[in-house]
C-alpha positions as CSV (number, residue, x, y, z in Angstrom):
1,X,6.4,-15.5,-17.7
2,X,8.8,-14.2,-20.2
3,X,6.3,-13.4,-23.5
4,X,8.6,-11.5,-26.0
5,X,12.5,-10.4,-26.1
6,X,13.6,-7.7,-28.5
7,X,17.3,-6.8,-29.0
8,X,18.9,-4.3,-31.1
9,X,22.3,-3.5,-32.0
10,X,24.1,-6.1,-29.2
11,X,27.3,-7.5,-29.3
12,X,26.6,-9.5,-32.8
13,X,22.9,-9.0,-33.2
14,X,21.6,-6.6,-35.2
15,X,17.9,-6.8,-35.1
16,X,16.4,-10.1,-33.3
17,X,12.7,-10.2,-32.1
18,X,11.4,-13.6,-29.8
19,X,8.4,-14.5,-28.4
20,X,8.6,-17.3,-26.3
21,X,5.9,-20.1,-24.9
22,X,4.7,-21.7,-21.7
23,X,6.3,-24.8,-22.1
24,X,9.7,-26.1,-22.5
25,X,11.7,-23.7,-24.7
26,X,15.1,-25.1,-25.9
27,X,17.4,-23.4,-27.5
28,X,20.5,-24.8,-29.6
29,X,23.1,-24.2,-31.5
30,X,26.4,-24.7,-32.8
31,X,29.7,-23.4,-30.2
32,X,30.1,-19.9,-30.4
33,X,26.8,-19.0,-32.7
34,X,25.7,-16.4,-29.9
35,X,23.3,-18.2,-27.3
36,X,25.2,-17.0,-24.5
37,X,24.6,-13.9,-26.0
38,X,20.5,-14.0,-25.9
39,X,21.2,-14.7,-22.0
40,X,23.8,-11.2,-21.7
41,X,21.0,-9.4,-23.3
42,X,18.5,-10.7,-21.1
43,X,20.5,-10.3,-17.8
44,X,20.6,-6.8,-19.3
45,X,17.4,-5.5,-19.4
46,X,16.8,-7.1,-15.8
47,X,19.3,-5.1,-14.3
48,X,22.3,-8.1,-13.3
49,X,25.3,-7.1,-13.6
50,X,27.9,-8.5,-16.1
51,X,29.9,-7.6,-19.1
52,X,29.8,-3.7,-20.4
53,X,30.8,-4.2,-23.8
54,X,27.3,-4.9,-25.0
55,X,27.0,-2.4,-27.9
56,X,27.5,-3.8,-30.9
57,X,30.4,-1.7,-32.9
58,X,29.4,0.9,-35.0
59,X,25.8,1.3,-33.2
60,X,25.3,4.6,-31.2
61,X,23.5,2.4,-29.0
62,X,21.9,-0.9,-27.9
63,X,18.5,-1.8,-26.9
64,X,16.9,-4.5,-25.2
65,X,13.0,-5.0,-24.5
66,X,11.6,-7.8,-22.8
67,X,8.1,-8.0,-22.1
68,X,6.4,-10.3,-19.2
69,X,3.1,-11.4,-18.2
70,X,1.7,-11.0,-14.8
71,X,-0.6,-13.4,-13.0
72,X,-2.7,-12.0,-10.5
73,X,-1.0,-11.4,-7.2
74,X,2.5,-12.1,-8.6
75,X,5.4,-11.0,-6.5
76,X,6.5,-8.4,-9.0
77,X,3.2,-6.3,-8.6
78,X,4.7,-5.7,-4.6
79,X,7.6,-4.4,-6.4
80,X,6.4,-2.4,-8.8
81,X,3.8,-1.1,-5.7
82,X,6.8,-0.5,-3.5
83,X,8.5,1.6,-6.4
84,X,5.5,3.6,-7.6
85,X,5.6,2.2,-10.3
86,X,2.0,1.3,-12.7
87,X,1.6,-2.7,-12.6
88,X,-0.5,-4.5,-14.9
89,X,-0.8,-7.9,-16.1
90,X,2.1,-6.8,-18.8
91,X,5.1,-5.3,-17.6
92,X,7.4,-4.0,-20.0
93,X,11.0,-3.9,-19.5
94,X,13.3,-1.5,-21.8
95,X,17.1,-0.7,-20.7
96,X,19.3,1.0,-23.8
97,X,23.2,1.7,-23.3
98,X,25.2,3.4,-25.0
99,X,29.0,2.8,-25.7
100,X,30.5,5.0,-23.4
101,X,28.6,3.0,-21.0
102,X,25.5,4.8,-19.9
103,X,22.4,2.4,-19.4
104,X,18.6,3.9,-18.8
105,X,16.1,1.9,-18.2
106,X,12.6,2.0,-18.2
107,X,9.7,0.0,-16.4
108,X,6.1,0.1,-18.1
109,X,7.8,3.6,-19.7
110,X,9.0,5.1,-16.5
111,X,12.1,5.6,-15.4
112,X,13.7,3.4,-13.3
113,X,16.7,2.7,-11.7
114,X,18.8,-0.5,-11.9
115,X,18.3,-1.3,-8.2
116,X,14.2,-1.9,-9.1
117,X,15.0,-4.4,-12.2
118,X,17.0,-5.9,-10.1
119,X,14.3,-6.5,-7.8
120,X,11.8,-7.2,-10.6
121,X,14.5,-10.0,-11.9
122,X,14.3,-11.6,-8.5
123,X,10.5,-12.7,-8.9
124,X,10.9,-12.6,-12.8
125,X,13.9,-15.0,-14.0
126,X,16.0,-17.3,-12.3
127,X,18.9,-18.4,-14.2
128,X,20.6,-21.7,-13.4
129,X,23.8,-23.6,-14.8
130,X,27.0,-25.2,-13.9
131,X,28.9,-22.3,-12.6
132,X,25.6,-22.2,-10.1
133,X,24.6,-18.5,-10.9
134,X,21.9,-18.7,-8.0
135,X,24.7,-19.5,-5.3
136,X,23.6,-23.8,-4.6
137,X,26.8,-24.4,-4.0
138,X,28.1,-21.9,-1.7
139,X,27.3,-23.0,2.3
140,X,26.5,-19.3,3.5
141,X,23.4,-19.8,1.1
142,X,21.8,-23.0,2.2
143,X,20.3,-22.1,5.1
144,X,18.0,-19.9,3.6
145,X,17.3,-22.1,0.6
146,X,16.0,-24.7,3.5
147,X,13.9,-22.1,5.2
148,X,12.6,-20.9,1.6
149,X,11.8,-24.9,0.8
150,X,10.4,-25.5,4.8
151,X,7.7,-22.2,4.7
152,X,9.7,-20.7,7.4
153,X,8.3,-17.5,7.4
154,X,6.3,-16.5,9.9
155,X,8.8,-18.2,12.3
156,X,11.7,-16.8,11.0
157,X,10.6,-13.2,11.8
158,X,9.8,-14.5,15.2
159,X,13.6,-15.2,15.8
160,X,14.4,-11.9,13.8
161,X,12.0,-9.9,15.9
162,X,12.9,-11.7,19.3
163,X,16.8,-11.0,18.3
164,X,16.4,-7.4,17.7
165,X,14.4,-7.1,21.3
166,X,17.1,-9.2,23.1
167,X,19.7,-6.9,21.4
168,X,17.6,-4.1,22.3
169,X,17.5,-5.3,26.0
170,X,21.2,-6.0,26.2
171,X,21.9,-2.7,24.6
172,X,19.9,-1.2,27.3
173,X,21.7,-2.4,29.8
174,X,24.9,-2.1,28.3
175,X,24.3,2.0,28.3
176,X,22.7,1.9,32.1
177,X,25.7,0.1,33.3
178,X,28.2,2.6,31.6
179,X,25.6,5.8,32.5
180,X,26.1,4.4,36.3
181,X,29.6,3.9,35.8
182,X,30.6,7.1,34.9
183,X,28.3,8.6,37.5
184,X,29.9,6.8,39.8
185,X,33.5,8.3,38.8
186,X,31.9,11.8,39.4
187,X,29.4,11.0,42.1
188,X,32.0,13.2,44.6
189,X,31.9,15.9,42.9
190,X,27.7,15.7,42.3
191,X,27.6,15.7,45.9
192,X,29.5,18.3,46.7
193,X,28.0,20.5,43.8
194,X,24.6,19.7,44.5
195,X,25.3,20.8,48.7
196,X,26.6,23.8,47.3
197,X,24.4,24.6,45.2
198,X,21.4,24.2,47.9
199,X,23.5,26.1,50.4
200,X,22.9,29.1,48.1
201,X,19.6,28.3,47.0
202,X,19.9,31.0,43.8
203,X,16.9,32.3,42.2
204,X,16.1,32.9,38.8
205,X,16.2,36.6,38.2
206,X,18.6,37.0,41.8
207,X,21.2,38.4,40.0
208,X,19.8,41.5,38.3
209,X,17.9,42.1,41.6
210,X,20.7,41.8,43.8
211,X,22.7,44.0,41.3
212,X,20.1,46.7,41.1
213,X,19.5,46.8,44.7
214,X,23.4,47.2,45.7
215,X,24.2,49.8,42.7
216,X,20.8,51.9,44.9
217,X,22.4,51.4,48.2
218,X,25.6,52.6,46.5
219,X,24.1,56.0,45.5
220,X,22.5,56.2,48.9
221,X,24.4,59.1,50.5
222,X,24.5,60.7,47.4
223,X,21.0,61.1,47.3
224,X,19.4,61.4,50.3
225,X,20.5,64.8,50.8
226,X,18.9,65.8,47.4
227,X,15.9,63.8,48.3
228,X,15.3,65.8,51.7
229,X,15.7,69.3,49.9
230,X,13.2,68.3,47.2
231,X,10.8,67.0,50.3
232,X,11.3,70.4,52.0
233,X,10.3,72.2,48.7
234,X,7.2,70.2,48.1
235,X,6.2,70.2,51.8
236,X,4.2,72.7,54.0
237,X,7.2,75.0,54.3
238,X,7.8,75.3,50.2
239,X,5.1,74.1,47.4
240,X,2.5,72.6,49.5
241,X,2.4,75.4,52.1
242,X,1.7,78.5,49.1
243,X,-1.0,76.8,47.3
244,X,-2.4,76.1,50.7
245,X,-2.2,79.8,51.2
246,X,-3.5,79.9,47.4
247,X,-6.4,78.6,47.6
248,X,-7.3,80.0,50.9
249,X,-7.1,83.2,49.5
250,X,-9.2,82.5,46.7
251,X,-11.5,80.8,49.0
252,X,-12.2,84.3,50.5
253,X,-12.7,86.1,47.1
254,X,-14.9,83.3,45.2
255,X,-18.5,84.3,46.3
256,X,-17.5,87.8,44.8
257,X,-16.1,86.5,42.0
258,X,-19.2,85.5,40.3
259,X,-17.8,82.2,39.3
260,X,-14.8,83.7,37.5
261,X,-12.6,81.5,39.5
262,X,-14.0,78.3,39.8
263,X,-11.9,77.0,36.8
264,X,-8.8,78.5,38.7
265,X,-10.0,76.6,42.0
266,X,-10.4,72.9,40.3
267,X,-6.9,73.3,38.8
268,X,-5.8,73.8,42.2
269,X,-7.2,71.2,43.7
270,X,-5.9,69.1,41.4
271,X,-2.6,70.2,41.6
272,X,-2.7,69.8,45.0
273,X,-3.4,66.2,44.8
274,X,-0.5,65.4,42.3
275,X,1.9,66.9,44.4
276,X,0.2,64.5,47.0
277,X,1.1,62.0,45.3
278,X,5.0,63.1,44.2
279,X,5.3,64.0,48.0
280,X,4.1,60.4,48.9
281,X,6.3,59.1,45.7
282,X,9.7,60.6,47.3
283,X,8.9,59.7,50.9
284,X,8.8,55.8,50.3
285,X,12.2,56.3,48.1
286,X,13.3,58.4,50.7
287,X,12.4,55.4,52.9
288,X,14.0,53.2,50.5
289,X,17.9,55.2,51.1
290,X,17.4,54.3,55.0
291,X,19.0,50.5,54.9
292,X,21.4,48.8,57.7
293,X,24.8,49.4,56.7
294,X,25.4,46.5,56.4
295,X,22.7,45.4,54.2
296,X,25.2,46.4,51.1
297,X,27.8,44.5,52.6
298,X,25.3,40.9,52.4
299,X,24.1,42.0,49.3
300,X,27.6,42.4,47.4
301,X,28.7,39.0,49.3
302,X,25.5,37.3,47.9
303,X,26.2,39.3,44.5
304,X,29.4,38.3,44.3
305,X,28.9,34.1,45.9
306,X,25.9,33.8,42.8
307,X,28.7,34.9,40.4
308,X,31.1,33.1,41.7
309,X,29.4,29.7,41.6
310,X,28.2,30.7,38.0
311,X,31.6,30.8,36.9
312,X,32.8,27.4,38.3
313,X,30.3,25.8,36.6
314,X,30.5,27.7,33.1
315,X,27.1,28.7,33.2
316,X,25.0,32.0,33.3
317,X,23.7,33.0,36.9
318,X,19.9,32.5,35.9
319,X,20.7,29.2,35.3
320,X,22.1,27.6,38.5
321,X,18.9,26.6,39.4
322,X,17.9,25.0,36.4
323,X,21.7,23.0,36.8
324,X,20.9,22.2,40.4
325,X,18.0,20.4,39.4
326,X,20.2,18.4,36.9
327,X,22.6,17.1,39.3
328,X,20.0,16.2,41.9
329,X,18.3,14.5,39.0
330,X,21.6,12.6,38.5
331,X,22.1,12.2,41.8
332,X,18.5,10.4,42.4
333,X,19.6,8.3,39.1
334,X,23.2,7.0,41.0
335,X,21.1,6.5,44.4
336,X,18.7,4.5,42.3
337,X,20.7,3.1,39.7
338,X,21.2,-0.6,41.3
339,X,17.3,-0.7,40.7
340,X,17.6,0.2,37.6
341,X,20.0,-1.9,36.5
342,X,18.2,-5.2,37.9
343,X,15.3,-4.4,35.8
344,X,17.1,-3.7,33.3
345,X,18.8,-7.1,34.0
346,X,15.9,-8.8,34.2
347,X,14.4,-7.7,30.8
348,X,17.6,-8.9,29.2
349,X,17.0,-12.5,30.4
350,X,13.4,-12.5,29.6
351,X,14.5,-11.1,25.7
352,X,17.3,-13.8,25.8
353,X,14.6,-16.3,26.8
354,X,12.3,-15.5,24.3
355,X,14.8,-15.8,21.6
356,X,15.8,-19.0,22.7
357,X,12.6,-20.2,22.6
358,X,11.7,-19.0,19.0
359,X,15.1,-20.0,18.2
360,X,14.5,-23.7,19.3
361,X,11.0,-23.5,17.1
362,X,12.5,-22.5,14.4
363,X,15.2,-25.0,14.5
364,X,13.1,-27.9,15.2
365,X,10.8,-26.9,12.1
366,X,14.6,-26.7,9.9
367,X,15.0,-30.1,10.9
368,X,11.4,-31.4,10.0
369,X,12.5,-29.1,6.8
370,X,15.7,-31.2,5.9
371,X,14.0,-34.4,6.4
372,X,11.2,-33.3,3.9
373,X,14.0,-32.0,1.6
374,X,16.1,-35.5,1.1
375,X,12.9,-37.5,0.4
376,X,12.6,-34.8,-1.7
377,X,16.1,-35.2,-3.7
378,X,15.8,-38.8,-3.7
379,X,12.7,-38.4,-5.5
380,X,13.9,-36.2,-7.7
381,X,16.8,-38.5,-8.3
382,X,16.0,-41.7,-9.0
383,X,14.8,-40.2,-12.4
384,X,17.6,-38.8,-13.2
385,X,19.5,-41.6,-13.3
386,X,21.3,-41.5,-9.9
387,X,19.4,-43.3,-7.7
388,X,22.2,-44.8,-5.1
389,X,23.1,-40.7,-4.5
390,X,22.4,-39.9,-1.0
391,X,21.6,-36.2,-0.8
392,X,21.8,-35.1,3.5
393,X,20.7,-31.8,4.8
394,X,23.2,-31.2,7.6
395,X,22.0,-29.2,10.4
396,X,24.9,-27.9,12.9
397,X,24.7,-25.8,16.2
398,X,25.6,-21.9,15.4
399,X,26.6,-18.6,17.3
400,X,23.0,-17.5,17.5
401,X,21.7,-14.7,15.1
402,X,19.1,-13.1,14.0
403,X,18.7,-16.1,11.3
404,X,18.5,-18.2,14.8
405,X,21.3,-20.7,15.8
406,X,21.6,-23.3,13.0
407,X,24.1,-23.7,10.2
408,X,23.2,-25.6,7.5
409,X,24.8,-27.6,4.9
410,X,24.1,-29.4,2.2
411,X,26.2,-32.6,1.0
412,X,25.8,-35.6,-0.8
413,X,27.4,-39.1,-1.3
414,X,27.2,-40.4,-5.0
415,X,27.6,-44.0,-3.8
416,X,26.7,-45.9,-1.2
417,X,29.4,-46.2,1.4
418,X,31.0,-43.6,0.3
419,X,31.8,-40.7,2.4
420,X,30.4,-37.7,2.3
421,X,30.9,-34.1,1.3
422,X,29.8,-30.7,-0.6
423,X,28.0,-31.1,-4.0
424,X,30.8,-29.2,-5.4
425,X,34.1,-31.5,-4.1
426,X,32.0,-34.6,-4.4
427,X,30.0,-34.8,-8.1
428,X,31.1,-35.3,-11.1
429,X,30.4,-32.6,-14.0
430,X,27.6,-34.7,-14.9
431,X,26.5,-35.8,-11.6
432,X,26.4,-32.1,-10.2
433,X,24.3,-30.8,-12.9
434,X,21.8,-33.6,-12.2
435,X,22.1,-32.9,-8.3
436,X,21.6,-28.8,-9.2
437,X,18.6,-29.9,-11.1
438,X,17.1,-31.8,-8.5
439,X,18.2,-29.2,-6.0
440,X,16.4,-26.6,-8.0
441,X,13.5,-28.5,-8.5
442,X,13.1,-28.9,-5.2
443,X,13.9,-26.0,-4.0
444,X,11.5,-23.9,-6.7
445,X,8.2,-26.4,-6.9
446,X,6.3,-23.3,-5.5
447,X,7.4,-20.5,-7.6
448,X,4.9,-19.3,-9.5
449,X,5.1,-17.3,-12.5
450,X,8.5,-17.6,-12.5
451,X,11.0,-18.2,-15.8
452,X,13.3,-20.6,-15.3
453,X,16.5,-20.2,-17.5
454,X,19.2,-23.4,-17.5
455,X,22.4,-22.4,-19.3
456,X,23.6,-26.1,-20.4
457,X,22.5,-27.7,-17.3
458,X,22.9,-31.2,-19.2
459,X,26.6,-30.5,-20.1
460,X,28.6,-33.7,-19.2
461,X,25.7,-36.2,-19.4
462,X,24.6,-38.2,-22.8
463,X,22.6,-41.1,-23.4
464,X,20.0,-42.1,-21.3
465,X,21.1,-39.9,-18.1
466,X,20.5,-36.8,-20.6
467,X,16.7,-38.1,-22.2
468,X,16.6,-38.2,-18.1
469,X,17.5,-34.7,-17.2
470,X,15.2,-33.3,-20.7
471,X,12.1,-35.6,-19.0
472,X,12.4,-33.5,-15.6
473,X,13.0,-30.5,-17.3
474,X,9.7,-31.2,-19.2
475,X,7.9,-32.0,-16.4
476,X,9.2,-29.2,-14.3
477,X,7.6,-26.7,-17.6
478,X,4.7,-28.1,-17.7
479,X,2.0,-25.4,-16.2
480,X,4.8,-22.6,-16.2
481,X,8.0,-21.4,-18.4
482,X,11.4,-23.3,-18.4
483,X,13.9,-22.1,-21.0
484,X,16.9,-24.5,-21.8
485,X,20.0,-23.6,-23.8
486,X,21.6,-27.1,-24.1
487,X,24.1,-29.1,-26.9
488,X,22.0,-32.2,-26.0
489,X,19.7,-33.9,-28.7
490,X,17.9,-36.0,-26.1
491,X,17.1,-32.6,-24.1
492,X,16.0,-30.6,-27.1
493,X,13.7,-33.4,-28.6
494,X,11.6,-32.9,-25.2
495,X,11.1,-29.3,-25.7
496,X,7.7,-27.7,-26.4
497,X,8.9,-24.9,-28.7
498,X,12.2,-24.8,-30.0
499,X,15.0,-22.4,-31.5
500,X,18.5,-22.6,-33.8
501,X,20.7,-19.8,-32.9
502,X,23.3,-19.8,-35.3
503,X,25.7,-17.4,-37.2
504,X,26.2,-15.8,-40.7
505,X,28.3,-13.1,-42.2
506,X,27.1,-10.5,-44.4
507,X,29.5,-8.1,-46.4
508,X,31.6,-8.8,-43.7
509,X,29.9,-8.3,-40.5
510,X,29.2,-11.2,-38.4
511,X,25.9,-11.2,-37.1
512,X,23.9,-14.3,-34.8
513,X,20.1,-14.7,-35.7
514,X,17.7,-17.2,-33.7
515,X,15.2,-18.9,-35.9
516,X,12.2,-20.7,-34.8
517,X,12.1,-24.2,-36.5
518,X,9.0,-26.3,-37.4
519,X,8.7,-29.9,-37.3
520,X,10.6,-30.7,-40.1
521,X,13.7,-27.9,-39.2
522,X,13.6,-29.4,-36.3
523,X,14.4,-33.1,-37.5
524,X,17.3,-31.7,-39.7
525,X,18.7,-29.7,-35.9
526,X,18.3,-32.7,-33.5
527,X,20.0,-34.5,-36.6
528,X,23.2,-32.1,-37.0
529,X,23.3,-32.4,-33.4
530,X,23.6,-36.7,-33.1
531,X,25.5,-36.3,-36.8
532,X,27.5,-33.1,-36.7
533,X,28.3,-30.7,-39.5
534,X,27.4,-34.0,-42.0
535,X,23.9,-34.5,-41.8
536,X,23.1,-37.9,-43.2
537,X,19.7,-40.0,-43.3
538,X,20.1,-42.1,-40.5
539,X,20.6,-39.3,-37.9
540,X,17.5,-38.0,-39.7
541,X,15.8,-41.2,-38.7
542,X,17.2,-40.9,-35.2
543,X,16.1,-37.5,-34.8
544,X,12.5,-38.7,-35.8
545,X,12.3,-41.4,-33.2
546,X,13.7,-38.7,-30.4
547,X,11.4,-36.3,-31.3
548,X,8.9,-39.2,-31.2
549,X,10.1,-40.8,-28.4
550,X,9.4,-36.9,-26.7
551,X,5.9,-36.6,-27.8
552,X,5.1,-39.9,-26.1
């Protein structure tokens, strides 16, 4: 609940520090004295967004502080979890702006952005009057306000989750059926690319072998005759032949030579082995240059076919395999797409099943909902003073969504017999800030920890109807935090803890100031408002038996 509020330098307060109650907290004050003002301040520092001319002239900035206590396992902890934010059972709230505009806030004295006080405000405050701030009147709203009253929860993001798998499903199917279709539109040409494509059977690597083997068979002539005069020098008749007289010689000479040329020997021997091998080394590439002739001829057509096909299909030689396994992967999804496509069919019905079936729970349970909520509102009322009102949850068939297939409505019918309609073409001033209050008693019984702020919710009712709407109001405080600005004597004489805003002019400045009153300041304020600016005993007396009357 809201504990303290601290503004500074705001549209015509200067300095103004509050600490507010569980309980019933009224607040009044004369037209214009700057209560609407405590409620721009406080919208401020929780982020909503309304008027930017909050500075008050002449002040580099303003400043607003509110500070809030946290039960365990409020919903505000998630947020400030969510955010990184440090929660504890205070959270302090501080947003400054300046005139040019700029607003920083802060959040247990970190930064934060608008977008988390705004999230903070939504479990925080809730602030209610006539122009129906919290959207009661507006259709497009109800439905969730029923679901929020009926615990729809855990059903609701049934129908959410089975929606998003029947879109899912249908979305799958939706992209088979077009994959098909435009494999369909080529399937002539996947056939005929695919048969071509395993006519030539290319290799990775082909090309460059192919290439290397015609530019060899080129140079064939070429080099065959040098090939055969290098194996006539290194054969018997040229290299091979004289060291084979070489070492024969030396052969003949060695046991004379008293080992002087056994060194010369081994080199021998081992030169005659490498030339074995250069010899053996030019035969097979000498065997290499004998080819059929027209083993070039094949190998330029293949060459040049491997190309070809490359360049038809804008694609590198080396990787017409890889493409021919793409197409006959294509083609193997058109041959088998009619299977696919019934699966796929049948998963769509089974998703759209589903959802019809959480659907129809979670209407049925919207229905059970709207019964519970009229008892409800004629409960809530009788008290109030309008007890032949017929309040009707209308429940309609919708296009389904992931909400489910139900809109809802809310109307009422302020006399018997009479027809029907929305809250807001139907009531009275009077009469619809009595069915709002109902409504959002109804509608909030289990908030918790949560400030309720009504902005003249009594305006248009007097008399006995008003000491009506202050008794509910009383009763709806009563173990949490209701905060009433209201011009009704009847409403503030039933508030726990009560405040005079009013407003005062020093050297020239006007500047509003909120003063808590005591017992007796409060007599002479319930008075002025019975009497008027003329105070006189008998509204003091009046006053006396309200605020009695209250306490009873």
């Amino acid at each position: 609940m809201l504990r303290h509020l601290d503004i500074r330098n705001m549209l015509i307060i200067d300095r103004l520090e509050l600490a507010f109650q569980p309980g019933l907290n009224v607040l009044t004050g004369e037209t214009g004295a700057g209560k609407s003002i405590l409620l721009d301040a406080l919208g401020f520092v929780l982020g909503w967004r309304g008027r930017a001319d909050l500075v008050r002239s002449g002040a580099e900035q303003g400043e607003v502080v509110a500070e809030f206590q946290l039960a365990p396992g409020h919903p505000a902890r998630a947020v400030l979890e969510e955010a990184g934010l440090p929660a504890d059972d205070e959270l302090i709230l501080r947003r400054i702006n300046t005139p040019e505009g700029r607003k920083t806030a802060w959040v247990n004295d970190r930064r934060a952005s608008g977008d988390v006080l705004r999230a903070l405000s939504d479990t925080l405050v809730e602030l209610h009057g006539q122009q129906d701030d919290r959207g009661l009147l507006d259709p497009k709203q109800h439905r969730a306000m029923l679901d929020e009253f009926g615990g729809h929860g855990a059903v609701l993001a049934e129908v959410r989750g089975a929606w998003a798998a029947r879109r899912a499903a249908i979305r799958a199917l939706e992209t088979a059926e077009a994959r098909l279709a435009e494999m369909r539109a080529e399937e002539d040409y996947l056939r005929h690319a695919v048969a071509e494509l395993d006519m030539l059977d290319p290799q990775p690597g082909e090309e460059d072998t192919l290439d290397a083997r015609r530019r060899l068979m080129q140079g064939a002539e070429r080099m065959r005759a040098d090939v055969a005069r290098a194996l006539a020098a290194l054969g018997p008749d040229g290299a091979e032949g004289a060291m084979g007289d070489a070492r024969r010689w030396l052969d003949g000479v060695t046991d004379r030579a008293e080992g002087g040329l056994d060194a010369a020997l081994s080199a021998l021997e081992r030169a005659l082995v490498e030339l074995g091998e250069a010899q053996g080394g030019v035969e097979r590439f000498a065997d290499a240059l004998a080819f059929n002739p027209s083993e070039l001829e094949e190998t330029e057509e293949r060459l040049f076919a491997l190309r070809a096909l490359a360049r038809k299909h804008s694609v590198a030689p080396d990787d017409l395999a890889g493409l021919a396994d793409e197409l006959r992967a294509k083609l193997a999804a058109l041959d088998g797409g009619a299977g696919e496509i019934a699966a796929l069919k049948a998963e769509a019905a089974a998703a759209e099943e589903a959802y019809t079936v959480a659907a129809g729970r979670l209407s049925a349970a919207r229905h059970a909902a709207a019964t519970r909520l009229d008892a409800a509102m004629g409960a809530e009322l009788a008290p109030l003073k309008m007890e032949r009102a017929v309040f009707t949850t209308g429940i309609d068939a919708a296009a389904p969504g992931p909400e489910g297939a139900d809109a809802v409505t809310f109307t009422v019918a302020t006399n018997p017999g009479a027809p029907a309609g929305p809250l807001n073409k139907i009531a009275s001033g009077g009469e619809l800030s009595r069915f709002l209050l109902a409504l959002k008693v109804c509608l909030t019984a289990d908030d918790s920890g949560l400030t309720m702020i009504f902005d003249e919710i009594d305006r248009g009712v007097g008399g006995a109807t008003a000491d009506a709407v202050g008794r509910r109001l009383a009763a709806l405080a009563e173990g949490g935090q209701v905060l009433v600005v209201t011009h009704s004597p009847q409403v503030a004489a039933l508030g726990a803890h009560h405040w005079r805003v009013a407003k005062q002019v020093e050297n020239g400045l006007t500047l509003s100031q909120v003063m808590p009153l005591d017992a007796a300041q409060r007599v002479d304020e319930v008075a002025r408002m019975l009497a008027g600016d003329t105070v006189t005993d008998a509204a003091r007396e009046a006053a006396r038996a309200l605020l009695g009357a209250g306490r009873a």
